[in-house]
C-alpha positions as CSV (number, residue, x, y, z in Angstrom):
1,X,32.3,43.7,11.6
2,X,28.5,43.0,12.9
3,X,25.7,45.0,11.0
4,X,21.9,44.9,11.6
5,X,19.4,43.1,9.5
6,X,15.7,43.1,10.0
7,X,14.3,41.6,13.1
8,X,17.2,43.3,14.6
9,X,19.5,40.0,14.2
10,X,23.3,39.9,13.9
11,X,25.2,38.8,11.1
12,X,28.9,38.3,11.7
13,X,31.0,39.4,8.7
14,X,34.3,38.2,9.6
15,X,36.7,36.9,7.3
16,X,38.8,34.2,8.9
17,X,40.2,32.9,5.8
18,X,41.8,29.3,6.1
19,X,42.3,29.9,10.1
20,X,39.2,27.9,10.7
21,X,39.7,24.9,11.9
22,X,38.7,22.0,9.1
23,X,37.6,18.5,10.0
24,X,39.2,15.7,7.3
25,X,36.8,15.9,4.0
26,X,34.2,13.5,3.5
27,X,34.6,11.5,0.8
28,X,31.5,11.4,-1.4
29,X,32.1,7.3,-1.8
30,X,31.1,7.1,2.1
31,X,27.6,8.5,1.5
32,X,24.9,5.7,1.7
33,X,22.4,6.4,-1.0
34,X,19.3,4.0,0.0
35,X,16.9,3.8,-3.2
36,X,15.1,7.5,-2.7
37,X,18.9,8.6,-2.8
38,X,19.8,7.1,-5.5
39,X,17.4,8.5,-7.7
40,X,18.0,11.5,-6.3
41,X,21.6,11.6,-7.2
42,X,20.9,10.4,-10.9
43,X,18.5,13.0,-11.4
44,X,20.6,15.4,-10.1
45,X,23.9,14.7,-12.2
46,X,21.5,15.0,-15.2
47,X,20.1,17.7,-14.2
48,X,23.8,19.2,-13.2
49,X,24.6,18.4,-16.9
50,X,21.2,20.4,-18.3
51,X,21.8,23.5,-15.9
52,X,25.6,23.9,-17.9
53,X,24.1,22.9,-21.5
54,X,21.0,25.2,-21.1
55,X,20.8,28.8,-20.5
56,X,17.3,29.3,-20.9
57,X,16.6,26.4,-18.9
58,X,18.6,28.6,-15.8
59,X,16.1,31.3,-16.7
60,X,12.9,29.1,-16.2
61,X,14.3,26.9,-13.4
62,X,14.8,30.9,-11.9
63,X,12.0,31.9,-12.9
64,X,9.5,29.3,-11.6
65,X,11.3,29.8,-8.0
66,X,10.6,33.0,-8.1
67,X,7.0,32.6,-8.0
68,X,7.0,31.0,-4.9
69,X,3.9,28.8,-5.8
70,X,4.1,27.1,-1.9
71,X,5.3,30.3,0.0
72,X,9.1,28.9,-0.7
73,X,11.5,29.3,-3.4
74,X,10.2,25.4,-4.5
75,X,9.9,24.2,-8.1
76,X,7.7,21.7,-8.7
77,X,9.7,19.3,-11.6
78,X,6.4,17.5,-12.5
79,X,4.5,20.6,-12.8
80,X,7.3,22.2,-15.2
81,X,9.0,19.3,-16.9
82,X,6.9,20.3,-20.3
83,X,6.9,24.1,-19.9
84,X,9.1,25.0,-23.1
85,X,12.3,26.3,-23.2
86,X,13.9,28.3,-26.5
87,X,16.9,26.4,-28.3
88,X,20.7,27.7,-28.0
89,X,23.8,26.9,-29.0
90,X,26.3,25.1,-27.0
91,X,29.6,26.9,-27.5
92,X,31.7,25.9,-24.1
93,X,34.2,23.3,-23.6
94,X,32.8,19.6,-22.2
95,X,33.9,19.0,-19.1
96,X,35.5,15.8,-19.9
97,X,33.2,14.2,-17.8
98,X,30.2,14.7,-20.6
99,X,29.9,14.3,-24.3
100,X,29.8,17.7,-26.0
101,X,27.3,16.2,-28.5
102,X,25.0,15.0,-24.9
103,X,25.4,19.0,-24.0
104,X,24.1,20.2,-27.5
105,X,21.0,17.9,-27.9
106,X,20.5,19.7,-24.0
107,X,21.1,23.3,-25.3
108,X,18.8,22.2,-28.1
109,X,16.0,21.0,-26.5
110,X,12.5,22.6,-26.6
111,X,11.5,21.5,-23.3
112,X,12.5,21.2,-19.6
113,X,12.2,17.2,-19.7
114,X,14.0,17.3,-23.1
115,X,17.1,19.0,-22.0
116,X,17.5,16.3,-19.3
117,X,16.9,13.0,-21.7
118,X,21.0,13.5,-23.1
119,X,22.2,12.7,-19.7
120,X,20.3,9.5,-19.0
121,X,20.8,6.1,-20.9
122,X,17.3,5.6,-21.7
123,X,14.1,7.8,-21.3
124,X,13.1,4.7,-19.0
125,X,15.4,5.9,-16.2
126,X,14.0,9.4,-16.1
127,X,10.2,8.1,-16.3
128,X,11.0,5.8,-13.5
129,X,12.2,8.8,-11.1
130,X,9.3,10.6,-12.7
131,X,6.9,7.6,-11.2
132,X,8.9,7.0,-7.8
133,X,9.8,10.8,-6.9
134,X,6.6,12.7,-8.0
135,X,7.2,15.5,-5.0
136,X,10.6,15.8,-7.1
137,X,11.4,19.9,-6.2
138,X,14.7,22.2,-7.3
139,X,14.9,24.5,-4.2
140,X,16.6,27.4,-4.7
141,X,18.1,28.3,-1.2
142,X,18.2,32.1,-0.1
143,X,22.0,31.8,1.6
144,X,23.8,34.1,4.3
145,X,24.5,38.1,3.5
146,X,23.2,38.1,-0.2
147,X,25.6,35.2,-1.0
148,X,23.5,33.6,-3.3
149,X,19.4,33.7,-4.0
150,X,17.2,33.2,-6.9
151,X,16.7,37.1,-6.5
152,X,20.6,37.9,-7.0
153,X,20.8,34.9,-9.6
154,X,22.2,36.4,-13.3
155,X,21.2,33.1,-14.9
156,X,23.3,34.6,-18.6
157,X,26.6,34.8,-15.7
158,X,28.3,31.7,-16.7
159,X,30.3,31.9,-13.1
160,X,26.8,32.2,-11.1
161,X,25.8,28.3,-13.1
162,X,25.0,26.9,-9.9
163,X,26.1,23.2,-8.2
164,X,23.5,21.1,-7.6
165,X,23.1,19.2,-4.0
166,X,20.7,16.5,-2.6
167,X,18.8,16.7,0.5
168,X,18.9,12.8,1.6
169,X,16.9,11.7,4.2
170,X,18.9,9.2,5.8
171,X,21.7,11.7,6.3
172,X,22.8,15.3,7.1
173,X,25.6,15.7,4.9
174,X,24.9,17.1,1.6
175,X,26.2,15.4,-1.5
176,X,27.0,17.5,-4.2
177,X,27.3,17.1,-7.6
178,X,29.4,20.2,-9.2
179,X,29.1,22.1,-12.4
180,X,32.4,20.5,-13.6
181,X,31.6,17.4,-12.9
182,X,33.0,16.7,-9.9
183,X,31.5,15.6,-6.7
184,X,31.7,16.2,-3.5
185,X,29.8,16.9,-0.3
186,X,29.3,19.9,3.2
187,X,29.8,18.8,6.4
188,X,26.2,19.3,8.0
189,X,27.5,22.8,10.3
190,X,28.9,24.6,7.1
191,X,26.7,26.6,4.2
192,X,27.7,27.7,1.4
193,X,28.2,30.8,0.5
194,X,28.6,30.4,-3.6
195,X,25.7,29.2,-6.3
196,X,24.0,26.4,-5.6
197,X,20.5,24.5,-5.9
198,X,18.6,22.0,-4.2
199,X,17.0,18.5,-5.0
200,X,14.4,17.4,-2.6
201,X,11.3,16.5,-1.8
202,X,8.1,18.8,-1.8
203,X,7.0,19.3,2.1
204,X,4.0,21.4,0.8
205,X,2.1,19.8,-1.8
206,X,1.0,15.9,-1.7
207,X,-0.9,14.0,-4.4
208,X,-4.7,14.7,-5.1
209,X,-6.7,11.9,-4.3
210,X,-10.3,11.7,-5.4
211,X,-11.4,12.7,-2.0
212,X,-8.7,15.0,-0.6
213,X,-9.6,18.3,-2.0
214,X,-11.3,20.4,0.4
215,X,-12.4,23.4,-2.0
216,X,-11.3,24.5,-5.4
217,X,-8.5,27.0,-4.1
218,X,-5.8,24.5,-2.9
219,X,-5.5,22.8,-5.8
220,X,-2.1,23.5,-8.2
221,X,-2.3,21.1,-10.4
222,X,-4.4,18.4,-11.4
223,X,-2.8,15.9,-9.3
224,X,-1.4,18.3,-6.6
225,X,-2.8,20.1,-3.9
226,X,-1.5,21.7,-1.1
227,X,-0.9,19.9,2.5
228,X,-2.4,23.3,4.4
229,X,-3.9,26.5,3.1
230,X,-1.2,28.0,5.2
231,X,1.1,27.0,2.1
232,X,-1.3,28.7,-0.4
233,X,-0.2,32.2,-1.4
234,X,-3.9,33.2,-2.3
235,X,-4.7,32.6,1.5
236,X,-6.1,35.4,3.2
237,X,-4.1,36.2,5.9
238,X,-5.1,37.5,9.5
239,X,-5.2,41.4,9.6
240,X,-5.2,43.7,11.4
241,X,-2.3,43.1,13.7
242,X,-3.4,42.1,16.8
243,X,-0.3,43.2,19.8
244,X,0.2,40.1,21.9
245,X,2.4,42.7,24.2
246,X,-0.8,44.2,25.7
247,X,-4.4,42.4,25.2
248,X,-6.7,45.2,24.2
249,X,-9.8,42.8,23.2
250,X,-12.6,44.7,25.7
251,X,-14.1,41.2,25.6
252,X,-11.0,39.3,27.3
253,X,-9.8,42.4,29.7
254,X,-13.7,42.8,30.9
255,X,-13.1,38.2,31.3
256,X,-10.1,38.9,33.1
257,X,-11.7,41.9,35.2
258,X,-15.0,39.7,36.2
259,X,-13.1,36.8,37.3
260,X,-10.0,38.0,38.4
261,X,-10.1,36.6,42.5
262,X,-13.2,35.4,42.0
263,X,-14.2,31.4,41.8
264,X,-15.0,31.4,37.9
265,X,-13.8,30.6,34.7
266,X,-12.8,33.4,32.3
267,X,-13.7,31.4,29.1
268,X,-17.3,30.9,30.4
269,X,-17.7,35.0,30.1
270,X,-15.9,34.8,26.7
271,X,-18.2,32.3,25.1
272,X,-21.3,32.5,27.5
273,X,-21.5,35.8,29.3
274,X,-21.4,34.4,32.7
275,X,-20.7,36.2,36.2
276,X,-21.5,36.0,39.4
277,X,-25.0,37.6,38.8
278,X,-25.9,36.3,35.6
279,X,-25.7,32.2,35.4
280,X,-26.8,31.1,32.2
281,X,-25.8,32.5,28.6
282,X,-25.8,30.8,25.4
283,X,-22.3,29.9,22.7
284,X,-21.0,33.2,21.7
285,X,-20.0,31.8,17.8
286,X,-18.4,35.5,16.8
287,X,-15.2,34.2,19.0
288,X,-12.6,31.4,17.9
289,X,-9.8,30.0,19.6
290,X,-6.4,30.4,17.7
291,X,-2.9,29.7,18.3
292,X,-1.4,33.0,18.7
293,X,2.0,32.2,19.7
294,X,4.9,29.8,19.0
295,X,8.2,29.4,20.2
296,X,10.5,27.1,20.4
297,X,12.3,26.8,24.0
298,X,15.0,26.1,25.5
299,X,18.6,26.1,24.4
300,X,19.2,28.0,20.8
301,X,21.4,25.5,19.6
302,X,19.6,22.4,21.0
303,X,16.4,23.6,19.8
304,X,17.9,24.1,15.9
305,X,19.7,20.9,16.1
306,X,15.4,19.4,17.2
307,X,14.3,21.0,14.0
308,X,16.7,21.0,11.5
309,X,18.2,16.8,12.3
310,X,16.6,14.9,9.1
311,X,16.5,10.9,9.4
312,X,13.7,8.0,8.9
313,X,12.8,5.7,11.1
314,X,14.9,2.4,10.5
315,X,16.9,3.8,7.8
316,X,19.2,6.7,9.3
317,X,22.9,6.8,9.8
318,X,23.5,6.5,13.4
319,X,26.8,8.5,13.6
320,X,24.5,11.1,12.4
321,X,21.6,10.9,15.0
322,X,24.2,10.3,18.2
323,X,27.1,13.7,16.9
324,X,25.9,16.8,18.2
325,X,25.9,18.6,14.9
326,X,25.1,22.4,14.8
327,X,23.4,22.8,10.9
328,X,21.9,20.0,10.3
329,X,21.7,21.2,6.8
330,X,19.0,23.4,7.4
331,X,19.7,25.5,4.2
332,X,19.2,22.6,1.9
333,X,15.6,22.9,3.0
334,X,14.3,26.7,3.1
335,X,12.1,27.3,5.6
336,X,11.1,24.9,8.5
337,X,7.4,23.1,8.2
338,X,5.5,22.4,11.5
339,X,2.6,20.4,12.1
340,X,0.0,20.4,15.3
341,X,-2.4,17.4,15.6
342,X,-4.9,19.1,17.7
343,X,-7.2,16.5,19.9
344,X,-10.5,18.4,20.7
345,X,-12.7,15.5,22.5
346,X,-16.2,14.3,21.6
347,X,-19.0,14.9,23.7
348,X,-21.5,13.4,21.7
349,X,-19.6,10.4,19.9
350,X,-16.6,7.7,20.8
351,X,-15.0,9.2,18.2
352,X,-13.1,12.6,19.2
353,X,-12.9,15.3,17.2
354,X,-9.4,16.7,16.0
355,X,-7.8,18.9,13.7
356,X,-4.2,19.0,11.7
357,X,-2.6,22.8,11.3
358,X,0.3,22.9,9.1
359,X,3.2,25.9,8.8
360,X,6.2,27.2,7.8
361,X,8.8,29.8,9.2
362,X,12.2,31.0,7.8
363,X,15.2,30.3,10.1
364,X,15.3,33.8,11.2
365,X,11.9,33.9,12.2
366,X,12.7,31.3,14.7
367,X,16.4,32.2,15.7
368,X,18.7,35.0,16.0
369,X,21.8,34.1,14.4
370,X,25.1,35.3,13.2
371,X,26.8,33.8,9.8
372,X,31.3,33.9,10.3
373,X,32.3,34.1,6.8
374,X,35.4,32.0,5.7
375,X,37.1,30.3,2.7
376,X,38.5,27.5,1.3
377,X,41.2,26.6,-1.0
378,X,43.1,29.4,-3.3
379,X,42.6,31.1,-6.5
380,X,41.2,30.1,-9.0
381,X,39.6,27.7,-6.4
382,X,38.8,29.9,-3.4
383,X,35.7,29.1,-2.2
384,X,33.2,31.2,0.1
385,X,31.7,29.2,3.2
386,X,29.7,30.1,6.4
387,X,29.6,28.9,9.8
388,X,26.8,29.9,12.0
389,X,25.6,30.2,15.4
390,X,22.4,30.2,16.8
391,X,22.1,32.9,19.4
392,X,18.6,33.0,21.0
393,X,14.8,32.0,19.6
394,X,12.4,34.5,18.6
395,X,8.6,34.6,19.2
396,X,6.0,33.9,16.1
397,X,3.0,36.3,16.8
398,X,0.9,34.6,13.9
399,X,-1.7,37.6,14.2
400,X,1.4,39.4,12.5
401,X,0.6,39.8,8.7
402,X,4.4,39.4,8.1
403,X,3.9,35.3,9.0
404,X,0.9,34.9,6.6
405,X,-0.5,32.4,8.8
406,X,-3.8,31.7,10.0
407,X,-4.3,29.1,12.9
408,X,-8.1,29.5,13.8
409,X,-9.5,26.0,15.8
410,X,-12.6,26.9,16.3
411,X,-15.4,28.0,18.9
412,X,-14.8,26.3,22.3
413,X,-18.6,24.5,22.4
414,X,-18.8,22.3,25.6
415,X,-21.8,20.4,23.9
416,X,-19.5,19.1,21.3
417,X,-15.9,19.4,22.3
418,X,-14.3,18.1,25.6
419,X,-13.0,20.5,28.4
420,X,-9.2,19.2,27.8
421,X,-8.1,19.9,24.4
422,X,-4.4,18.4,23.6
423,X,-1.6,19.6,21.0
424,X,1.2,17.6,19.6
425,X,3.7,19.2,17.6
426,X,6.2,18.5,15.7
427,X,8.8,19.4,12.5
428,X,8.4,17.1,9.7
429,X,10.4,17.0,6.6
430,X,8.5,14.7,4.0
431,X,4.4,14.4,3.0
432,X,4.6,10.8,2.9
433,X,1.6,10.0,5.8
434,X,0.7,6.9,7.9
435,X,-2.5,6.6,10.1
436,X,-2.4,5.8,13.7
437,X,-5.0,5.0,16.3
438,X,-4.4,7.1,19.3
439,X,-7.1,7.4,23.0
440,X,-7.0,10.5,24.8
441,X,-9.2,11.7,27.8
442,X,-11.0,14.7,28.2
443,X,-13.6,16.1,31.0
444,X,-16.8,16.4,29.5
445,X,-18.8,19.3,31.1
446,X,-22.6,17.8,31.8
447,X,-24.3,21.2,32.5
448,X,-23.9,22.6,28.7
449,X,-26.8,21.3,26.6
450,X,-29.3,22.5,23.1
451,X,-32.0,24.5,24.9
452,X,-35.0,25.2,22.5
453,X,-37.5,26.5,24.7
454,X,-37.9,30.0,27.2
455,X,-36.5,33.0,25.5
456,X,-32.9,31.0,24.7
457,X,-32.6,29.3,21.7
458,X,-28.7,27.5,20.5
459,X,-26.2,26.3,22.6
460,X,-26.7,26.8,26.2
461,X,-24.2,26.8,29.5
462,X,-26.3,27.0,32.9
463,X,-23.9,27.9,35.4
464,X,-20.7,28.5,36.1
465,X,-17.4,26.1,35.9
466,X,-18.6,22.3,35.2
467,X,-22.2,23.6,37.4
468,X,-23.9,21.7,40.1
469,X,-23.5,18.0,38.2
470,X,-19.7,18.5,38.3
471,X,-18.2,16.4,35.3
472,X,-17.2,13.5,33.8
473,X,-14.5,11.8,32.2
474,X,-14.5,10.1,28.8
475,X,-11.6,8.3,26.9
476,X,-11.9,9.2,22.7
477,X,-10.2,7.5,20.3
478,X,-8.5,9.0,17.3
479,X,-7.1,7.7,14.1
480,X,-5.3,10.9,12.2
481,X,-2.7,10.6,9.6
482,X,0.9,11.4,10.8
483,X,4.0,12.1,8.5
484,X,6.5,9.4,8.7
485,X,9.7,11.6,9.0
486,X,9.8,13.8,11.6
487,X,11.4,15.8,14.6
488,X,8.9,15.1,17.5
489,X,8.2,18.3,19.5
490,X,6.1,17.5,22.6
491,X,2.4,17.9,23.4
492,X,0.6,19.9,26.5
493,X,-2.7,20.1,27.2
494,X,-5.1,23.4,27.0
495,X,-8.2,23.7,29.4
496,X,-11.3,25.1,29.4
497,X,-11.0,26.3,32.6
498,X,-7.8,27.9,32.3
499,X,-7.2,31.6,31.9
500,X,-7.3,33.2,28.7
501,X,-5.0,35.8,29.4
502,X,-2.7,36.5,32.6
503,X,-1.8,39.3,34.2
504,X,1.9,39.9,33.7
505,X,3.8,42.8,35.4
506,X,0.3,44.7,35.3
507,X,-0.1,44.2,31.4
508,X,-2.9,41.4,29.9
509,X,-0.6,38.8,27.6
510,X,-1.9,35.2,26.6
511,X,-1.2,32.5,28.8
512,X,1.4,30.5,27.8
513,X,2.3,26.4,27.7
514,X,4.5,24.3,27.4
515,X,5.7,21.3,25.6
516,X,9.1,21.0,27.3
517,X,10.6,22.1,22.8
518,X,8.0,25.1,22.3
519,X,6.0,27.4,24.3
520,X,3.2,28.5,22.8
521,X,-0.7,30.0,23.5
522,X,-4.3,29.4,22.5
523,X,-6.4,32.4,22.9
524,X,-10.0,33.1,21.5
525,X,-9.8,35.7,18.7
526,X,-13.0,37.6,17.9
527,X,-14.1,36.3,14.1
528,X,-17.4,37.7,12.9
529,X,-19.2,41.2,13.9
């Protein structure tokens, strides 16, 4: 009944037939489409239309998923829509919701753009979703026990033709438009366990703009690039593993040996090679500060329900944000994205200085889960569904290859950065960004200074802690760009003078904090040799 899958989750097999209890069906009339629905949904039910018409469009829409250009099973429509496709014949039955002749000019047509044109009145409706929708993306969703995947897809099975649903953002029920024509929509708690694709919107890419392009690598297209380099396959990712279990850096344990009950600072022997004997040092630069660790806290369920909830501001459906709803369509959206706004303090300048860090994780990298199995209806109509539970959360070591993430800040330098740094995390679900003006306060240590003369010549520290001139405090204002649809995570506030590492039933681990929704920890990692 319950078999092991990697990461040592469980997965519940059990069939439960029609014994599970059902709540009445939403009618698909009760949706509220607001404008970026509604050209969702038209899209869609052309797009529905194409997927029946056109078998070789199955095998590029597969095809172009499976190359995972943003670390997800995400196609890109604008960056396909021309990409050509090799004419067939339309032999099937319509549906008698759709001409025949509208499905042969589809199986007919040369291009990905072409075999959608049959299904819309005029090529002025597609150009406008083209114009208003340009993160348009087919997400091919990887479902419970091998169910359905664009791995396992047979695109020439004419049973495996897949429905077609919408992630909305002003709801957690999934409209569905199905490949007969019919429509319907899943309750926010249930997945499916049959053939099925997603539209959406991209999380990972965002429009080029004349300025945004930080090197050559991130871009995809000519008006794309991606959000993070976290999201680009070509990163390099961290290796080798570094075990969070037991700190082995000779570095942090001799930090943690020096200072351990004495009056000192751990991170002033990591970056300055201070001790009780030796009271000046200048920036060590071959050590970084990362985040090492993430997990979110708390109750299982409460903390999926955080992530996975999907509404914006002023335009949600309230039922939806007040029901405590286990799901929250999380499969209609692959893996989770996460974004920290890191606040590093200016010692220098009014302004402070700051950083964004964007990533993604699978649902079972975050949860331990188990999928019951059920179905629906009778034959010829019996369909597969899946209910499941969230069991515990996991912890992300991103120093694990497996994650390909990188979160390096950088080197803690007193002289420029403040003694407090802050991070505010949060899931987000869309790109779209707005700027706001934030002021934060940070100690600014007064005995860190450029020192160009004697035999020490950088960034210098004279001694220990904030030194005999103690500190000061100074208020920096921020303006960074945040995403306007999102799952607000907490923040909590990492110190200079806090330890690096603590000494946890006799082994070194990272310290660890706190945003009341995830625990995570900011460690220096050595860099350059």
């Amino acid at each position: 009944m319950i078999t092991s899958c990697q990461n040592e989750d469980l997965v519940s097999q059990k069939q439960t037939s029609n014994s599970v209890s059902e709540k009445p069906e939403i009618k698909f009339e009760s949706i509220n489409f607001n404008e970026n629905g509604k050209l969702k949904l038209k899209f869609a039910e052309a797009f529905s239309n194409a997927l029946v018409a056109n078998k070789d469009l199955r095998r590029l829409v597969k095809e172009e998923a499976l190359k995972k250009f943003n670390k997800d099973y995400d196609v890109l429509y604008l960056s396909v829509k021309n990409k050509s496709l090799i004419p067939t014949e339309y032999l099937e039955k319509s549906n008698a919701k759709t001409s025949k002749s509208a499905l042969q000019k589809s199986a007919n047509a040369l291009t990905f753009r072409e075999a959608l044109l049959p299904f819309f009145t005029s090529e002025a409706e597609l150009v406008e979703i083209e114009q208003k929708l340009p993160l348009l993306t087919i997400f091919v969703p990887e479902l419970p026990l091998e169910a359905f995947s664009a791995e396992s897809w047979d695109v020439n099975d004419e049973t495996q033709i897949p429905d077609v649903a919408l992630r909305l953002n002003n709801s957690n029920d999934v409209p569905v438009i199905g490949k007969d024509g019919n429509k319907y929509v899943i309750e926010a708690e249930l997945t499916p366990g049959f053939p099925i694709v997603v539209i959406k919107e991209n999380e990972r890419v965002r429009i080029k703009t004349s300025n945004s392009s930080k090197n050559s690598r991130t871009a995809i297209l000519q008006d794309f690039e991606y959000i993070d380099p976290n999201f680009d396959p070509g990163m390099v990712v961290p290796t080798p593993i570094i075990d969070y279990a037991i700190i082995s850096d000779s570095l942090l344990v001799d930090a943690y040996t020096i200072w351990n009950g004495n009056d000192g600072w751990q991170r002033d022997y990591i970056y300055h090679g201070l001790k009780p004997d030796v009271t000046q040092g200048p920036l060590n630069r071959n050590y970084s500060e990362h985040i090492a660790t993430f997990k979110l806290s708390g109750d299982a369920k409460v903390a999926f329900n955080n992530i996975s909830i999907n509404s914006s501001p002023g335009d949600s459906d309230a039922q939806q944000n007040n029901e405590y709803r286990l799901g929250g369509s999380g499969w209609t959206d692959g893996d989770f994205e996460f974004t920290v706004y890191c606040y590093f303090g200016s010692k220098p300048n009014d302004v402070g200085e700051s950083d964004i860090k964007k990533f993604g994780l699978k649902p079972d990298d975050l949860f331990s889960m188990t999928h019951t199995k059920f179905t629906k209806g009778s034959w010829p109509f019996k369909t597969t569904w899946f209910r499941t539970e969230i069991i515990a959360t996991k912890e992300i070591n991103f120093r694990d290859p497996k994650y390909g993430q990188r979160l390096e800040l950088a080197s803690w330098d007193l002289s420029k950065y403040g003694a407090d740094w802050q991070f505010k995390f949060e899931e987000y679900d869309t790109t779209v960004e707005v700027n706001i003006a934030e002021s934060k306060s940070t100690k600014i240590a007064l005995n860190v200074g450029l020192e160009l003369s004697g035999s020490i010549f950088g960034i210098v520290k004279t001694l220990v802690k904030f030194g005999a001139s103690q500190e000061t405090t100074k208020t920096n204002s921020y303006n960074l760009k945040f995403t306007t649809t999102s799952n607000a995570l907490g923040s909590s506030t990492v110190s200079f003078y806090n330890n690096a590492v603590n000494n946890i039933s006799n082994q070194l681990v990272p310290r660890k904090y706190s945003t009341g929704s995830v625990e995570f920890s900011v460690i220096p990692i050595r860099v350059q040799w």
